[in-house]
Every structure is written in structure tokens, then in C-alpha cells.
C-alpha positions as CSV (number, residue, x, y, z in Angstrom):
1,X,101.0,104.3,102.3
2,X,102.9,107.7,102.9
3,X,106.0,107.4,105.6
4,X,106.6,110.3,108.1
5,X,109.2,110.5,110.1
6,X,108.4,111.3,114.1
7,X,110.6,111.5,117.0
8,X,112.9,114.0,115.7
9,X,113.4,111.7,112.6
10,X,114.1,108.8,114.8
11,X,111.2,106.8,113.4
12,X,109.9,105.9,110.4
13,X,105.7,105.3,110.6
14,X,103.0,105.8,108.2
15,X,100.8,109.0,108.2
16,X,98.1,107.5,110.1
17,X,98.2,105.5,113.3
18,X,96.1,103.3,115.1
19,X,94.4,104.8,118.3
20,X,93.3,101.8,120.6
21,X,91.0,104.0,123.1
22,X,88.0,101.7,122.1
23,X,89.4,98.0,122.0
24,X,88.9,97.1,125.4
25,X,85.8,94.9,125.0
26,X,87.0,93.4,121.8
27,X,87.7,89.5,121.3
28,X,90.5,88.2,120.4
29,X,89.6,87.2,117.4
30,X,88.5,90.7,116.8
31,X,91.7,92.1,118.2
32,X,93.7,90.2,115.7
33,X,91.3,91.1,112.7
34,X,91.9,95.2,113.6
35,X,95.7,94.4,114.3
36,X,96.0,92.4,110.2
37,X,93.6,95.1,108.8
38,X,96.0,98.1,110.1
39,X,99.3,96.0,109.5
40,X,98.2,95.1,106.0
41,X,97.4,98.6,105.0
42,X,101.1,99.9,106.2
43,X,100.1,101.1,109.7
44,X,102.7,100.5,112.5
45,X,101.9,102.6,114.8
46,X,99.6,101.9,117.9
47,X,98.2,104.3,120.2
48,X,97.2,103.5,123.9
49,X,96.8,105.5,127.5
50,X,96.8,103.6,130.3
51,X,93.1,105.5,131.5
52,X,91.8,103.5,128.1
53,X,89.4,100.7,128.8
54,X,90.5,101.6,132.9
55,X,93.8,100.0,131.3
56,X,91.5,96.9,129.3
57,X,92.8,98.3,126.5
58,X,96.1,97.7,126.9
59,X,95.4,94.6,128.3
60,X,93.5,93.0,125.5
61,X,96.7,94.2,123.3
62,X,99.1,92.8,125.3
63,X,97.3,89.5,124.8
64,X,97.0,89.8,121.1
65,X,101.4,90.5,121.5
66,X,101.4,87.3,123.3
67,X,99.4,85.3,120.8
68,X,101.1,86.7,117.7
69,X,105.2,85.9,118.0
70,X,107.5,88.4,116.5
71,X,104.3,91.5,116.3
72,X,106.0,93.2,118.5
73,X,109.3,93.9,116.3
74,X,106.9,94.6,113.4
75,X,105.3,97.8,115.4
76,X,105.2,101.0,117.1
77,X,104.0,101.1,120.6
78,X,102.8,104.6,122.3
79,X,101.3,105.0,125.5
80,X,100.7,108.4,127.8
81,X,100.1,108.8,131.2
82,X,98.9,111.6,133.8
83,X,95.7,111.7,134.1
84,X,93.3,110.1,137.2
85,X,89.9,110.1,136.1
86,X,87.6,112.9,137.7
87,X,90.5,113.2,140.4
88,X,93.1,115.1,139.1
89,X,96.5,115.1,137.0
90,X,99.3,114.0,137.8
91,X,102.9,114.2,136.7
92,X,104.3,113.8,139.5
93,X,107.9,111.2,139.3
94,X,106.0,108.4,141.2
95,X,103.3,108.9,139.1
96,X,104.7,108.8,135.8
97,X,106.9,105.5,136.8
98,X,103.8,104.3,138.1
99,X,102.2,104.3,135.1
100,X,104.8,103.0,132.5
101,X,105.4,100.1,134.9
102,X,101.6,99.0,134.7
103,X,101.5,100.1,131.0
104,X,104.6,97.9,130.3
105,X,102.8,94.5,132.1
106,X,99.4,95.3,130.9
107,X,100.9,95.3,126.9
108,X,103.2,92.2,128.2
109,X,106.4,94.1,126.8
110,X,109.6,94.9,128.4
111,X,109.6,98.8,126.5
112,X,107.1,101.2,124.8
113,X,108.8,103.5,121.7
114,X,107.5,106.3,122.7
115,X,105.3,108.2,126.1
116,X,103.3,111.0,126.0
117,X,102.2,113.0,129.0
118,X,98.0,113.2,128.6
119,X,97.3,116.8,129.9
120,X,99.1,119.5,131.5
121,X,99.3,119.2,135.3
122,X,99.7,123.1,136.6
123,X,101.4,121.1,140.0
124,X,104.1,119.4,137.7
125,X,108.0,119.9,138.9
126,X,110.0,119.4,136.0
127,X,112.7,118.3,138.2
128,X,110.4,115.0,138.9
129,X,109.6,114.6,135.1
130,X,113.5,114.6,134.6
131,X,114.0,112.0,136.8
132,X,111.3,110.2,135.9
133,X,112.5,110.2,132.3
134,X,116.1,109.4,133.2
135,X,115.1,106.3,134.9
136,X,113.0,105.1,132.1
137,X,115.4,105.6,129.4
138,X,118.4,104.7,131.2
139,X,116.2,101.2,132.2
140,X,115.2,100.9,128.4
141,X,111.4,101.1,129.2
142,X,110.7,104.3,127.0
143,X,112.7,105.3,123.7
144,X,111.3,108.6,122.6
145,X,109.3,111.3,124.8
146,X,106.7,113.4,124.0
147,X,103.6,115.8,125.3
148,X,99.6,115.7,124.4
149,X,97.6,118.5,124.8
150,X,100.2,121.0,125.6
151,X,100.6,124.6,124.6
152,X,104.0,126.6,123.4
153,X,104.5,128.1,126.7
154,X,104.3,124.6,128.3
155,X,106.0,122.9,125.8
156,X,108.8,125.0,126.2
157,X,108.9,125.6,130.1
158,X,109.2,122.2,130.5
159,X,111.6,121.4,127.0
160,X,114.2,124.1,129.0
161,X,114.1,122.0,132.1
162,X,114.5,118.6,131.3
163,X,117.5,116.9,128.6
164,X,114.9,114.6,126.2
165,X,114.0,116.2,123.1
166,X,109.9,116.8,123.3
167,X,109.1,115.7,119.5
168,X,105.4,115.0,119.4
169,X,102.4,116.4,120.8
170,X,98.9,115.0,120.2
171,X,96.3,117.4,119.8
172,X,92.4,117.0,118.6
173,X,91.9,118.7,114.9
174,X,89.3,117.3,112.5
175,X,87.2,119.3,109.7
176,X,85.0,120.4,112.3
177,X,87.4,120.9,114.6
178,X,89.7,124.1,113.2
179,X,91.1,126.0,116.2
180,X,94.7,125.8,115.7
181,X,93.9,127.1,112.0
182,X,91.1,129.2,112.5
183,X,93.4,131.4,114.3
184,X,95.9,132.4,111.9
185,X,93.3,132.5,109.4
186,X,91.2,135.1,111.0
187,X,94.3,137.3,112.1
188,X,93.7,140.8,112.8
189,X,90.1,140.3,112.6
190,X,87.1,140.4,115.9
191,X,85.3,137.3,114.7
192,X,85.2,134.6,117.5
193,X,88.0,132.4,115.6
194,X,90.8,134.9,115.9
195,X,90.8,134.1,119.6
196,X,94.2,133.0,120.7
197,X,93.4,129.6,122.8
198,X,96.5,127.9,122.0
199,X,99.3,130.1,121.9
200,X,99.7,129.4,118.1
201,X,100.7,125.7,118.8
202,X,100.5,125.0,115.1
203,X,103.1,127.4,114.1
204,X,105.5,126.7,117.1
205,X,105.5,122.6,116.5
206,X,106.0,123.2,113.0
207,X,109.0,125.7,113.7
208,X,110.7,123.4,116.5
209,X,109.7,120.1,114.6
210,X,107.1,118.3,116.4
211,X,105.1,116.2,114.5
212,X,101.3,116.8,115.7
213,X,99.5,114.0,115.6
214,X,95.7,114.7,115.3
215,X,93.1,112.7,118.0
216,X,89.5,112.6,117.0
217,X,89.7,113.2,113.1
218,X,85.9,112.7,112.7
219,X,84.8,114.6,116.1
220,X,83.6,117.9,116.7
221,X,83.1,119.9,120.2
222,X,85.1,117.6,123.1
223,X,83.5,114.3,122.5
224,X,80.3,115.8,121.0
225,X,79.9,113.1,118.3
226,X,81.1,112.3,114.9
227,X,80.8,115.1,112.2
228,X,80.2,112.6,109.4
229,X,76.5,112.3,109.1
230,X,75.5,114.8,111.4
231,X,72.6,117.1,110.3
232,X,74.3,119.3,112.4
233,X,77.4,119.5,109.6
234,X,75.2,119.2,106.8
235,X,76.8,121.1,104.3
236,X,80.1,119.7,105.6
237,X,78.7,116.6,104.9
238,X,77.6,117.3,101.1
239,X,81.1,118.6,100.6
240,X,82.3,115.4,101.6
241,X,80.5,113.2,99.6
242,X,80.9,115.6,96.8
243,X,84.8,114.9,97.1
244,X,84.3,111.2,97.8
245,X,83.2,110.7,94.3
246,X,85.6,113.1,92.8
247,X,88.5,111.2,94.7
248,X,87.3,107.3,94.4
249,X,86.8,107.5,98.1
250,X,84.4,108.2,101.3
251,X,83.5,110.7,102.9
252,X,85.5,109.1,106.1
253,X,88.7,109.4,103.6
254,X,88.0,112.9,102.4
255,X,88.0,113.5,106.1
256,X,91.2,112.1,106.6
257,X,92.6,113.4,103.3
258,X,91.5,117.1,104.8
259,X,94.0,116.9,107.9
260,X,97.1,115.1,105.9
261,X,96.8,117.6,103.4
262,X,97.9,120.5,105.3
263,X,101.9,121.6,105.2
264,X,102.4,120.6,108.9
265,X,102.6,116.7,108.3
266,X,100.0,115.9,110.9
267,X,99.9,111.9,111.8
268,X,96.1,111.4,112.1
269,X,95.2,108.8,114.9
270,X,92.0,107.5,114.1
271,X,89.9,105.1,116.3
272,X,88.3,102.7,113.7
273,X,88.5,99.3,114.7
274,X,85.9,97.7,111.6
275,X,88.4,96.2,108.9
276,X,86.4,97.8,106.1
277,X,86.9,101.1,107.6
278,X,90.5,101.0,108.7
279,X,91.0,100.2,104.9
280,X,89.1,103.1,103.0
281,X,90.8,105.4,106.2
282,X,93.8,104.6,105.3
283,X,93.8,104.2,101.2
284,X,93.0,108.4,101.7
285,X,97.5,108.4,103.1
286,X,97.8,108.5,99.3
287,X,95.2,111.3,98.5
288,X,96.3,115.1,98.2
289,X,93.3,117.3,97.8
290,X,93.5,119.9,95.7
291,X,93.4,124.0,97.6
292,X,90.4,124.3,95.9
293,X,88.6,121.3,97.4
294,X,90.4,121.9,100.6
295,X,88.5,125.2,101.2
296,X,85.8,123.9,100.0
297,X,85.5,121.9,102.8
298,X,87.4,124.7,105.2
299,X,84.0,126.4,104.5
300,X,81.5,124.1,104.7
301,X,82.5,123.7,107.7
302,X,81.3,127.2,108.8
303,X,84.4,129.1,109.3
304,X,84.5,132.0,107.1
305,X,86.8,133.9,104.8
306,X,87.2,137.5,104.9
């Protein structure tokens, strides 16, 4: 499987990470099926939040840690904090230490690698995510910081008021879900793509390093569905499956293949938890579409070229 580094070049993982949003139902014997399928394929890098499962998914992890001696040292643990459900968001210092705490006994660990804050909180002092970050570095409960969610302008208002590098930022981009490319591509033009939502986030983490790492690979729309199989993407879908075959693969690979393929390095964080899946997801680390087949899906897609 193909190694990135993240954090600045601090860490060593493989392209694509394990997101754990769904595995808060899960048995423990399923738990420790989806933890050997992911491990055996290369992946070390696990995903949580602590809104995920209402914190059951963390939970259910830290059990599996318990169970399964030495895991811990073999892996990369990632949580993010900030958001209260339908109440509001919060990165606030109590918050944020708050939150790691009940992150850190939920997973049964003494330290996650790396914390992301969820969502932008218009009410955030940077002073208070300073001192929240001090304490939890300087305690050894979070290596590595970083931001999800975020634009430039945010990135960097809060990167020039607090001393911990901001090397990651987890944004959603699947083939049906363009908008950090669709506006470059579309420059200078009055079609509805060109429109500047992000503040060119793609460009900026590429130029100040920040490995993106992509959420919902196989969505469309915010939590509208899965794009693979969807009438609604048919042509998307035929180019898939067109690919598949041309590749050895599936159309869930070709998917995957379509985000790692681009320039920027992106870390896809997909939320499979069947062994057969996680397996022909990650066998596409290795694939590198050609331009040709990567537009062909760019269109299929609908976006257009001009």
C-alpha cells in the first residue's frame, strides 16, 4: 500500500484511513474482523469523533485496544472535537479539554496522535485554543493538531494565533462531490462551479502542506447517499464500471483511485467496515489512473469542460 507522510512529515500512514463513524453497534467479534481486515491491508490509521455513535464508537474501540495487547503501538489514533449536536459548536478551552479527556477514557488510552477540531465555531478565542493545546501536548494526551472543515481564512487566523503547526484538514471530496476542483477548473467562467465557496482550500493546503484528507469518498450532496449505484449518477456509474474492468478492480476502487490520483496527496477516509470491501478499497492505494480515464470520470460526473 502507498505511504504518505502527514503531520508535517511527522508520520508515516498509508493513503487511506479507517473512518470509525459507523462502528458503534458492531460486536466484538466484528470489531476485531474490520480492525485485521484494515491492519492486513497496510492501514494504520483510525479515524473517530467523539459525536460518533454519541461517543459508542469510540467506546466499542477502546474495548477492541483492550482485548488486543500491543494494537495500540501498531496504529494511528485521530479523534476531533467541537461540535454539540443540534446545539451548537464549541471550541471553547473547557470544551476542547473536555472532549479529549472523555475521548482518551472512551478509547481506553493514555494519548491520541493526532486532534482535529470538527467545524468552525465563529465564537472561538484562539487564545483558549492555545491553551487548550498547551495543556494537552505538554500532558502528552495529543501529538499532532489539526483542523476539519476549515477554510484558508480560518486556517490561517487561527495558524497566526496559536504556536502548533495546523497540518491536516479533513474535508468531504468524492467523484460526485468536486467543489474544491470545480472551482479552479471553471475559472473566469459564469457557470455555477466557478463559485468561490472555499476560498481555494485546495490550493492553499497544498501550498502550506496540509495533507487533506477526504470524508465521504462515495457520497454526494451532505449525507445525500452513496453515488455508486445511484440512478441518479448513472453515467458516473457506467464510467466506473467501465474502469473497473480496465483496472482489475470495482467500481468502489475506481472511486477511490479517482481522489488519490490527484497531485495533492489526499488521504481518503473511507467508512467501510465489511472485510471484503475494506480489501478491494484499499488494493485501488496502488492504482494510478490514467488523465484520460480521470476525466472521463471528471465528466461523467456532470461537471463540464469548456
Amino acid at each position: 500500500m502507498k505511504q504518505i507522510a502527514i503531520a508535517g512529515g511527522k508520520i508515516a500512514t498509508a493513503n487511506i484511513a479507517a473512518g470509525c463513524m459507523r462502528i458503534d453497534k458492531m460486536s466484538d467479534k466484528q470489531i476485531d474482523a474490520f480492525l485485521d481486515a484494515y491492519l492486513e491491508e497496510g492501514v494504520n490509521l483510525f479515524d473517530h469523533a467523539d459525536i460518533y455513535g454519541k461517543g459508542a464508537s469510540e467506546e466499542v474501540f477502546g474495548k477492541a485496544l483492550a482485548r488486543n495487547k500491543g494494537l495500540r503501538d501498531k496504529i494511528i489514533l485521530q479523534t476531533k472535537c467541537g461540535i454539540i449536536p443540534g446545539v451548537m459548536y464549541d471550541l471553547s478551552e473547557r470544551h476542547i479539554l473536555e472532549s479529549v479527556n472523555g475521548s482518551l477514557k472512551r478509547l481506553n488510552v493514555d494519548s491520541v496522535d493526532i486532534l482535529l477540531l470538527h467545524r468552525p465555531d465563529t465564537l472561538m478565542e484562539p487564545e483558549e485554543v492555545q491553551s487548550a493545546f498547551t495543556k494537552l501536548y505538554e500532558s502528552g494526551k495529543v501529538k499532532h493538531f489539526g483542523v476539519s472543515n476549515q477554510t484558508p481564512s480560518q486556517i490561517s487566523f487561527l495558524q497566526k494565533n496559536i504556536s502548533f503547526p495546523l497540518k491536516i484538514n479533513q474535508l468531504q471530496f468524492s467523484a460526485a462531490h468536486t467543489g474544491m476542483i470545480n472551482r479552479g477548473m471553471l475559472a473566469n467562467t459564469l457557470f455555477d462551479g466557478a463559485t468561490d465557496r472555499d476560498g481555494g482550500i485546495l490550493e492553499y493546503c497544498r501550498r502550506s502542506d496540509i495533507t487533506i484528507q477526504a470524508w465521504s469518498p462515495f457520497g454526494h450532496g451532505f449525507f445525500d447517499g452513496i453515488f455508486i449505484g445511484s440512478e441518479k449518477y448513472a453515467e458516473l456509474n457506467a464510467g466506473l464500471e467501465e474502469l473497473a474492468e480496465k483496472y482489475n478492480s470495482t467500481k468502489a476502487g475506481i472511486a477511490t483511485a479517482f481522489i488519490l490520483r490527484h497531485p495533492a496527496n489526499f488521504q481518503v477516509i473511507t467508512g467501510t467496515t465489511k472485510p471484503e470491501r475494506i480489501k478491494e478499497i484499499c488494493a485501488a492505494s496502488e492504482i494510478e489512473l490514467e488523465r484520460k480515464d480521470w476525466y472521463r470520470l471528471y465528466i461523467a460526473a456532470g461537471n463540464p469542460l469548456i
